[in-house]
FITIVO-199475 format. One record per residue (C-alpha): y negated, z, x; residue in three letters; residue number from 1; chain. Coordinates in Angstrom, 1 decimal. Example, Ala and Ser with C-alpha at 12.3 -4.5 7.8 and 13.67 -1.06 7.14 Angstrom:
% FITIVO-199475
<atom py="4.5" pz="7.8" px="12.3" code="ala" pos="1" unit="A"/>
<atom py="1.1" pz="7.1" px="13.7" code="ser" pos="2" unit="A"/>
% end
This chain:
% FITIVO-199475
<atom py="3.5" pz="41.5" px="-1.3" code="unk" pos="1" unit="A"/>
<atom py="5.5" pz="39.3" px="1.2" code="unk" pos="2" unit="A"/>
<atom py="3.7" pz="37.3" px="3.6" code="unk" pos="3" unit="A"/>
<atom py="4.1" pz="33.4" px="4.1" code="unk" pos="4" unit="A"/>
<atom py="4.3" pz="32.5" px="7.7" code="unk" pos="5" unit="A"/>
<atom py="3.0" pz="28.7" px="8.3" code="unk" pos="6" unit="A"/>
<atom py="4.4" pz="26.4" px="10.5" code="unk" pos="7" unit="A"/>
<atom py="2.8" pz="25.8" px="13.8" code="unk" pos="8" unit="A"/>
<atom py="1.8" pz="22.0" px="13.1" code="unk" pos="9" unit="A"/>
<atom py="-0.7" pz="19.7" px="13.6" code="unk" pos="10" unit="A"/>
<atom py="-1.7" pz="16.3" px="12.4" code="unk" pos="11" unit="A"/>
<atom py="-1.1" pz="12.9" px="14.2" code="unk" pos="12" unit="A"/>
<atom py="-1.9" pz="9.4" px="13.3" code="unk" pos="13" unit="A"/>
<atom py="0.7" pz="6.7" px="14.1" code="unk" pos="14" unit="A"/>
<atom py="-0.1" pz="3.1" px="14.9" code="unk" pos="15" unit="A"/>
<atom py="2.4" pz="0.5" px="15.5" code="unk" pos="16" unit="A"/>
<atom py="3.2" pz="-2.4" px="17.4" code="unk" pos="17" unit="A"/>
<atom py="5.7" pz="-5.3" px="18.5" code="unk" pos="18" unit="A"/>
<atom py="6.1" pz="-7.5" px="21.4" code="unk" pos="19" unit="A"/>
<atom py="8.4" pz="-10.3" px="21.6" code="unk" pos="20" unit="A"/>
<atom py="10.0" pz="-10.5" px="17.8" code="unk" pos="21" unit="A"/>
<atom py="12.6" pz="-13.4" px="16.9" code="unk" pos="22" unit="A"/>
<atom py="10.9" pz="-16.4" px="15.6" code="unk" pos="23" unit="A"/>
<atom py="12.5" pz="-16.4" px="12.1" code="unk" pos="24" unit="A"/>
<atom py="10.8" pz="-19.2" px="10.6" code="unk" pos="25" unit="A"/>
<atom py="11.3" pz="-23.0" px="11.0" code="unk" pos="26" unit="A"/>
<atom py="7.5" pz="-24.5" px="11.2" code="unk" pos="27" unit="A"/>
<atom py="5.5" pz="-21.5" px="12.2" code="unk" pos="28" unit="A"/>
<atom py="5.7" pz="-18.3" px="13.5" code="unk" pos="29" unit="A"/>
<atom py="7.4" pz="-14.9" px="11.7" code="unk" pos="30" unit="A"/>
<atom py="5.1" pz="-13.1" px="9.6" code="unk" pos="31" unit="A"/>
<atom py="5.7" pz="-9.7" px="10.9" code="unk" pos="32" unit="A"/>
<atom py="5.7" pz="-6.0" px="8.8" code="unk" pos="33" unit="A"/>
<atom py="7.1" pz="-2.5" px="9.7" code="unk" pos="34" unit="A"/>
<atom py="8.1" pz="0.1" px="7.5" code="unk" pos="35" unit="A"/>
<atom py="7.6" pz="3.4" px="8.1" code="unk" pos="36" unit="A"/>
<atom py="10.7" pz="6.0" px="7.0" code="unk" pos="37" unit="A"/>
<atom py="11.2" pz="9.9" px="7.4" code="unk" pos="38" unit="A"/>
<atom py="14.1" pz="12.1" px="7.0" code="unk" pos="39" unit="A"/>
<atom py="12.9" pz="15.5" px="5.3" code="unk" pos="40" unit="A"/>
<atom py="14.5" pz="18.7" px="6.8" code="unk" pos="41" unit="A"/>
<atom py="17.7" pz="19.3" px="5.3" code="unk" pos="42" unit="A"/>
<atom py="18.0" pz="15.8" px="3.7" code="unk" pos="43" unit="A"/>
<atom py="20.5" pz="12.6" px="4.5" code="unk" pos="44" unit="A"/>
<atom py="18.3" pz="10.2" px="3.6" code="unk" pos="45" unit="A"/>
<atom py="15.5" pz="8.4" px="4.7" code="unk" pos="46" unit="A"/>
<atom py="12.2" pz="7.9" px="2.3" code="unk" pos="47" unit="A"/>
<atom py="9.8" pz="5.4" px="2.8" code="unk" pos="48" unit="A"/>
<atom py="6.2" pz="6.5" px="3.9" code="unk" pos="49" unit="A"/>
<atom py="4.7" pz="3.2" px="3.8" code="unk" pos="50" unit="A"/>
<atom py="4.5" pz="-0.7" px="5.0" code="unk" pos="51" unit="A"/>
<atom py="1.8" pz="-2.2" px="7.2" code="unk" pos="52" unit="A"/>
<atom py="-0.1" pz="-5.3" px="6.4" code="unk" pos="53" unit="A"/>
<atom py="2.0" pz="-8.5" px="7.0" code="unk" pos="54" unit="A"/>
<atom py="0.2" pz="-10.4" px="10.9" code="unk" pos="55" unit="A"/>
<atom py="1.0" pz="-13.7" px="9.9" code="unk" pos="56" unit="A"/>
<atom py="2.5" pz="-16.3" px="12.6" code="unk" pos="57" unit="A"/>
<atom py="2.4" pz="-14.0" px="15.5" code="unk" pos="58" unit="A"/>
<atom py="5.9" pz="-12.7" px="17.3" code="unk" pos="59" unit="A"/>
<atom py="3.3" pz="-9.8" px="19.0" code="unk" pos="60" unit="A"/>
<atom py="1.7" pz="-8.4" px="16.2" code="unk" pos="61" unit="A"/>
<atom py="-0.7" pz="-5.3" px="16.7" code="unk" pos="62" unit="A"/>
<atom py="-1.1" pz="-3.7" px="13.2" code="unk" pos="63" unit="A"/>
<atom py="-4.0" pz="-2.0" px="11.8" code="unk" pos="64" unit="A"/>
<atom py="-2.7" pz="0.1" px="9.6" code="unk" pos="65" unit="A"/>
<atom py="-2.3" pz="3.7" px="10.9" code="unk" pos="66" unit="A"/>
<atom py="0.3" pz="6.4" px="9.5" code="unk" pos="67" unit="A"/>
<atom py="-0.7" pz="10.0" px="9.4" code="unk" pos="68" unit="A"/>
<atom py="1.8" pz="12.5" px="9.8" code="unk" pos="69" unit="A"/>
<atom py="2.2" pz="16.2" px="10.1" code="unk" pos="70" unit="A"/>
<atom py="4.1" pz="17.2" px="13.3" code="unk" pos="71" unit="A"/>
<atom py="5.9" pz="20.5" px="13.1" code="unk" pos="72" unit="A"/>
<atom py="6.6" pz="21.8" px="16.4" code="unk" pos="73" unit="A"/>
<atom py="9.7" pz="23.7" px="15.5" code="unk" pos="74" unit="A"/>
<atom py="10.7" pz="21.2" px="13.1" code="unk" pos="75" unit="A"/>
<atom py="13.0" pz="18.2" px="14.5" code="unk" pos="76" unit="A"/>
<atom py="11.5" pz="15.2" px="12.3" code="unk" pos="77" unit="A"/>
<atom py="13.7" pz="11.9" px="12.4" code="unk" pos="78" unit="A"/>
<atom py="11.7" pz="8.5" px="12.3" code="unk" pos="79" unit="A"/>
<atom py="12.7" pz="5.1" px="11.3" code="unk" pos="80" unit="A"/>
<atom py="10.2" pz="1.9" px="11.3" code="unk" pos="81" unit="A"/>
<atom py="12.3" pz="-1.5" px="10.4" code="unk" pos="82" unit="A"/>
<atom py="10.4" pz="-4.9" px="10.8" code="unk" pos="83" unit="A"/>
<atom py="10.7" pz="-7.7" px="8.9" code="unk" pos="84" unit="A"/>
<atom py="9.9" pz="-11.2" px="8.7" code="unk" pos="85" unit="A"/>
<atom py="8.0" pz="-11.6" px="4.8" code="unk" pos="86" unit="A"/>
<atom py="8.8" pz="-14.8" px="3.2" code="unk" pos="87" unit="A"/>
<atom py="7.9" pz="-14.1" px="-0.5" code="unk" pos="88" unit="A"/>
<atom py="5.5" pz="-11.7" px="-2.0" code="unk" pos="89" unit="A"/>
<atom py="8.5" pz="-9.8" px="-3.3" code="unk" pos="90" unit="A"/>
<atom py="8.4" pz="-5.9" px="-2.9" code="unk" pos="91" unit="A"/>
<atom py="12.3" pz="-5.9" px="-2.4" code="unk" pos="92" unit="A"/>
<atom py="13.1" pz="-5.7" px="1.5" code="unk" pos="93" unit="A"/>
<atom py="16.3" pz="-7.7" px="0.8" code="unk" pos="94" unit="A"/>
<atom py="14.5" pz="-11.0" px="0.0" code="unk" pos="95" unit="A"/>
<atom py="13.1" pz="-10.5" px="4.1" code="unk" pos="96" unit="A"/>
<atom py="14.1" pz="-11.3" px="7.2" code="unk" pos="97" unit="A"/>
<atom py="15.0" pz="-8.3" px="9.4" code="unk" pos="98" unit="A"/>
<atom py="13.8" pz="-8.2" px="12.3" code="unk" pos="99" unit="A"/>
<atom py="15.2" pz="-4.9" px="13.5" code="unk" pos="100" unit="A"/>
<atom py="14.9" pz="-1.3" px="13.6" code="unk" pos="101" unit="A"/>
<atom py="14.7" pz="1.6" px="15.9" code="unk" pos="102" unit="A"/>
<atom py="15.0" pz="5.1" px="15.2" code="unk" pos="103" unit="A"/>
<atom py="13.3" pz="8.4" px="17.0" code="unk" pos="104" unit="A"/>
<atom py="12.0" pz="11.8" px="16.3" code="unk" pos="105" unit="A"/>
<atom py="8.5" pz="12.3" px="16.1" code="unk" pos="106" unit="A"/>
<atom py="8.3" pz="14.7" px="19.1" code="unk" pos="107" unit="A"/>
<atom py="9.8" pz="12.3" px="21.3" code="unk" pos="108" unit="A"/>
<atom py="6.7" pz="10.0" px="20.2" code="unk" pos="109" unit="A"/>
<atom py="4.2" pz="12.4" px="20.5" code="unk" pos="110" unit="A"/>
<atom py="5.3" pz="14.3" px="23.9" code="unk" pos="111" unit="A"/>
<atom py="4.9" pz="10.2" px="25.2" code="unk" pos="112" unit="A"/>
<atom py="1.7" pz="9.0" px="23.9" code="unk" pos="113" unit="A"/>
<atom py="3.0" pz="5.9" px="23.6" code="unk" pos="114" unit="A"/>
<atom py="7.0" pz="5.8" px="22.6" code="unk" pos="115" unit="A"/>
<atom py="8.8" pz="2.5" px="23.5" code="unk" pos="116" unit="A"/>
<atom py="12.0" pz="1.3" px="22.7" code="unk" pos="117" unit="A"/>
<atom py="14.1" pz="-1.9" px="21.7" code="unk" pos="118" unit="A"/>
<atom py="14.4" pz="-3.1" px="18.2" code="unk" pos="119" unit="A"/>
<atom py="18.4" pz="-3.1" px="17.5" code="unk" pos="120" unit="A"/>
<atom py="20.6" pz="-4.2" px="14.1" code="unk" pos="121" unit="A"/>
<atom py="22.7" pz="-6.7" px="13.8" code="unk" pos="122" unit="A"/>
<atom py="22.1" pz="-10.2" px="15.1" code="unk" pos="123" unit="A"/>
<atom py="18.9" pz="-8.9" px="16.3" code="unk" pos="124" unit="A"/>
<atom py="17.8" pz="-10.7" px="19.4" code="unk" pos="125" unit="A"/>
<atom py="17.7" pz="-8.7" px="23.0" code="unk" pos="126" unit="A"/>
<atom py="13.8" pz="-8.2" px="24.1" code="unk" pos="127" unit="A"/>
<atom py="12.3" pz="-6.9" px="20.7" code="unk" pos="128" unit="A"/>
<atom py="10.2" pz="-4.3" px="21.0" code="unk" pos="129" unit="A"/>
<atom py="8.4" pz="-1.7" px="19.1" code="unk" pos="130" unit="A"/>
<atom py="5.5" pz="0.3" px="20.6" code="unk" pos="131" unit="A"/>
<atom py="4.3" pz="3.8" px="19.0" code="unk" pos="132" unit="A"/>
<atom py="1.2" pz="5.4" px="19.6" code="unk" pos="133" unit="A"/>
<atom py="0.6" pz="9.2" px="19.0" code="unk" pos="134" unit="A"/>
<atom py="-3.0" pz="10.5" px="18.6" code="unk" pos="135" unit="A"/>
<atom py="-4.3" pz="14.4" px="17.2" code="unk" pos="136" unit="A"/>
<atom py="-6.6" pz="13.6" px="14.7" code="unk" pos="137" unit="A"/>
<atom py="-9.5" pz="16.1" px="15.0" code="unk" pos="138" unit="A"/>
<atom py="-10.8" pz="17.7" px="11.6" code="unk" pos="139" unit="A"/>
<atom py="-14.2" pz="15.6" px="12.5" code="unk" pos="140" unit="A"/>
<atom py="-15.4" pz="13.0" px="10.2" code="unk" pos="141" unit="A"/>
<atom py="-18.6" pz="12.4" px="11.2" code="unk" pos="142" unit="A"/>
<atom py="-19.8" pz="8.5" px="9.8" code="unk" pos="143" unit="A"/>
<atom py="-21.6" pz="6.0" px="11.0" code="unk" pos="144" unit="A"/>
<atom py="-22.6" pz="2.9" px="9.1" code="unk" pos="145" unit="A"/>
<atom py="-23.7" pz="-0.3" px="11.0" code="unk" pos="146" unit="A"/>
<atom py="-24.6" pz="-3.9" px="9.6" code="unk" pos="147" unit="A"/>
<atom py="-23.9" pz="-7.2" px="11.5" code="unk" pos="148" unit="A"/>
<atom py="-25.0" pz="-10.5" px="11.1" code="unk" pos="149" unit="A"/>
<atom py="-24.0" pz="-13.6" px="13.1" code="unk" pos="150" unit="A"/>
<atom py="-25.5" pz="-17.5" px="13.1" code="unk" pos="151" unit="A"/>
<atom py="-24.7" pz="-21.1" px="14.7" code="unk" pos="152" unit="A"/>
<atom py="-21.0" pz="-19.7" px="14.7" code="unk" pos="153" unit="A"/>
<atom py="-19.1" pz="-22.5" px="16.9" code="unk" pos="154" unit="A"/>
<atom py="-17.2" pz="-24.3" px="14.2" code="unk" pos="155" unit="A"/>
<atom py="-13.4" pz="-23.9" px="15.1" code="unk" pos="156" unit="A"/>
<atom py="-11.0" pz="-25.3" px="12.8" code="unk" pos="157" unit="A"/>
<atom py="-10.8" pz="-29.2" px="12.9" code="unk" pos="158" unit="A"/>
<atom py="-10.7" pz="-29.5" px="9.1" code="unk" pos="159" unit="A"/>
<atom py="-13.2" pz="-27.4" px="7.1" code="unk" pos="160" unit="A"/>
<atom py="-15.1" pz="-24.2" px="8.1" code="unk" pos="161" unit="A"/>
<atom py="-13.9" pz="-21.6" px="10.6" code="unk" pos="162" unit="A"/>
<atom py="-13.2" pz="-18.3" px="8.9" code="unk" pos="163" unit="A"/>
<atom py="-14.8" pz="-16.0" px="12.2" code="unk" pos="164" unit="A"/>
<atom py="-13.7" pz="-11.8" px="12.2" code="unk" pos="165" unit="A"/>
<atom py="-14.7" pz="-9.1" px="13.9" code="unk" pos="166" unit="A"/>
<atom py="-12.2" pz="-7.0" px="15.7" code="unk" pos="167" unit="A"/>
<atom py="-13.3" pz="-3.2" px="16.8" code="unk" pos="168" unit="A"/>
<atom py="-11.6" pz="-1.0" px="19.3" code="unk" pos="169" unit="A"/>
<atom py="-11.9" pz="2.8" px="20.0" code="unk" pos="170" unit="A"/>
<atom py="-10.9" pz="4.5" px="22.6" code="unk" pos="171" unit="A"/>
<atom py="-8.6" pz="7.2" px="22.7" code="unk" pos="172" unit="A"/>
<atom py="-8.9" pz="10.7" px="24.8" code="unk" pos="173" unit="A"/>
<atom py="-6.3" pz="9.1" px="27.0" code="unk" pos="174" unit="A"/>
<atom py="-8.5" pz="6.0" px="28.2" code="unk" pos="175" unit="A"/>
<atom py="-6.2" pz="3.6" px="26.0" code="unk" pos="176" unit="A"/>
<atom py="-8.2" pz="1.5" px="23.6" code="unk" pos="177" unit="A"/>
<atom py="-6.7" pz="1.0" px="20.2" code="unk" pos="178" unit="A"/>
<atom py="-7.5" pz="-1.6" px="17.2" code="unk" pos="179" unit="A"/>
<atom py="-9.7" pz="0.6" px="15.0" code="unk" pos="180" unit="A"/>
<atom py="-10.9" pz="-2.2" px="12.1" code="unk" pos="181" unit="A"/>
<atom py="-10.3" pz="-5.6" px="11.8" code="unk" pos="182" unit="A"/>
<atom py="-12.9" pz="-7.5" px="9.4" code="unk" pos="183" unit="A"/>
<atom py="-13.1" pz="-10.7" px="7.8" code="unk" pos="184" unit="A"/>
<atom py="-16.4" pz="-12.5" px="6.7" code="unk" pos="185" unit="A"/>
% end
């Protein structure tokens, strides 16, 4: 009976970030989202893995969403995110703005804990960047469930009520702290 030897691999969890996007729209900010792509082995194309939730009016957008991945250390994997600006709440990538893209393996991002590089395309604007943070995810899953309540919230917006969130952070092995949850009332 032959014997199936298994890849040396482990599992990683990718979370993704921008800093200074072009400002695609005329009265507010872009409305920033990355897609995530891999090449298979042996392939020529790219497939889409997945899209992050759309940080509207912000040109620094820190998204929640995390991508897990398997990294094969013998493996060469080739990585592509693309942002975009969403104006509709079409599917079709064509009917956005691009922002710009940047390709990379994924053992350049995970040798650097956090992989940096420019955004590039065409007519993309010098300065754009996209951030890439690496973690091991352990096989534990232990849970914790907590409740919170809050009262005589400062009232924030100038016309009708404030809509207050909660934002928490985690911190990884190597000290940096990374959005974990972001929750709406």
């Amino acid at each position: 009976m032959p014997v199936m030897a298994s890849l040396p691999a482990t599992l990683v969890e990718l979370s993704l970030s921008c800093r200074n996007l072009h400002d695609m729209d005329t009265f507010s900010k872009s409305d920033p989202m990355c897609v995530f792509f891999i090449k298979e082995f042996g392939q020529q194309n790219y497939r889409e893995i997945g899209r992050t939730e759309i940080i509207w009016n912000n040109l620094n957008p820190d998204f929640v969403k995390k991508f897990p991945v398997h990294y094969f250390f013998e493996e060469r994997q080739h990585l592509k995110f693309q942002v975009y600006d969403v104006d509709s709440k079409s599917h079709d990538l064509s009917k956005h703005d691009f922002l710009g893209e940047m390709e990379c393996t994924l053992g350049e991002i995970v040798s650097s804990g956090t992989f940096k590089k420019n955004l590039t395309g065409k007519d993309i604007r010098k300065g754009s960047i996209i951030a890439v943070n690496s973690e091991e995810l352990s096989s534990c899953k232990e849970e914790i469930t907590m409740q919170f309540s809050a009262k005589k919230l400062d009232k924030k917006d100038f016309f009708g009520k404030s809509d207050p969130f909660l934002v928490f952070y985690r911190c990884n092995e190597d000290g940096r702290s990374v959005t974990s949850v972001t929750g709406h009332s």
